[in-house]
C-alpha positions in Angstrom: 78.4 78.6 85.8 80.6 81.8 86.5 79.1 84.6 88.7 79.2 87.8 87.0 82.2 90.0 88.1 81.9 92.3 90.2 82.2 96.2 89.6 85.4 97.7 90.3 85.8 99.9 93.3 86.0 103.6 93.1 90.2 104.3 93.1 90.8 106.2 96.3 92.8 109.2 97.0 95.3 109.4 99.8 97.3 111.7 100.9 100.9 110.7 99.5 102.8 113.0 102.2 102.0 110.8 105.2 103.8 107.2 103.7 106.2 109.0 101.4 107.4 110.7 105.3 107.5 107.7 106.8 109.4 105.9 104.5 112.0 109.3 104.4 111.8 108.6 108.1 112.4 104.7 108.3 115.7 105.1 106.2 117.1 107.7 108.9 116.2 105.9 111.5 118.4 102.5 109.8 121.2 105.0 108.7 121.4 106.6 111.8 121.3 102.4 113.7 124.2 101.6 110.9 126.1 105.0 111.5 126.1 104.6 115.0 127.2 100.9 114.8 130.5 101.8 113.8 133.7 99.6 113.7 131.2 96.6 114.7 129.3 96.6 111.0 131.3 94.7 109.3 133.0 95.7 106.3 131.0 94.0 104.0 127.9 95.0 105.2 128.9 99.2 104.7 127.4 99.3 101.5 123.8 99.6 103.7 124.6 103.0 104.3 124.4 104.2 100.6 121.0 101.9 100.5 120.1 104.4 102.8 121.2 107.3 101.7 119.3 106.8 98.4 116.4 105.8 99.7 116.1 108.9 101.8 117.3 111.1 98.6 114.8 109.5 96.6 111.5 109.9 99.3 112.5 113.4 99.8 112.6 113.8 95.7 109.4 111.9 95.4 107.8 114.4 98.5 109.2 117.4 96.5 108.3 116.1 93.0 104.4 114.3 93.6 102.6 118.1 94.0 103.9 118.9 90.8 103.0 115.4 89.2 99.4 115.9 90.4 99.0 119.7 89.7 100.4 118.6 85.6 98.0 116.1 85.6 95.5 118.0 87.2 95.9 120.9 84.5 96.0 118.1 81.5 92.6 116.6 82.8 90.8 120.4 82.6 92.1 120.9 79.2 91.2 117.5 77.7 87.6 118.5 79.4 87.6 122.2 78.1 88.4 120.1 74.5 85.8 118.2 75.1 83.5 120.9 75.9 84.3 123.0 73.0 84.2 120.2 70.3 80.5 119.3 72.0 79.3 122.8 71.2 80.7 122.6 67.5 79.0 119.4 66.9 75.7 121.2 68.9 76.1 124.0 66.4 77.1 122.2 62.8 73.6 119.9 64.0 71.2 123.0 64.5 68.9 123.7 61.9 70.1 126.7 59.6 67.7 129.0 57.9 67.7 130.4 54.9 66.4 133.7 53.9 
C-alpha cells in the first residue's frame, strides 16, 4: 500500500543578488589566482582565463538583467489577474436577472 503523497512545499523567494554576487565574485577571485600565476600556468591550461572571464560577464548580465525579468513578469501576472477580474464581472453581469418593462 502507497502512502498518499505529500503536498508540495510553498516555492520560496530568495533574494537572487546575494548568490548571483558571489558567484561574480568566485570567478575574480580564480581569474585573478590564474592571472597572477603567470609563466607557471601552463600553456594548455590558459584557456581558464576566458572560463572566467565569461562567467564573470555572464553573473554581472544575469545581476543586471533578473530585476527586469521579475518586474515583466511581475506586470504579466497583474494583467492576467486584471483579465481575470474583468471577465468575472462580465460573466457576474450576463448572469443577473434583467427586467423588462
Amino acid at each position: 500500500m502507497r502512502k498518499p503523497r505529500q503536498p508540495d512545499p510553498d516555492v520560496m523567494e530568495s533574494d537572487y543578488r546575494v548568490p548571483t554576487a558571489l558567484g561574480v565574485a568566485a570567478w575574480l577571485v580564480a581569474l585573478v589566482v590564474l592571472v597572477a600565476m603567470g609563466e607557471k600556468l601552463p600553456e594548455t591550461e590558459r584557456w581558464w582565463i576566458w572560463v572566467c572571464a565569461v562567467g564573470i560577464a555572464l553573473g554581472v548580465f544575469a545581476y543586471l538583467y533578473i530585476p527586469r525579468l521579475l518586474r515583466k513578469r511581475r506586470e504579466a501576472e497583474e494583467r492576467g489577474a486584471a483579465r481575470r477580474r474583468e471577465r468575472a464581472e462580465q460573466q457576474g453581469e450576463d448572469a443577473a436577472p434583467q427586467e423588462h418593462s
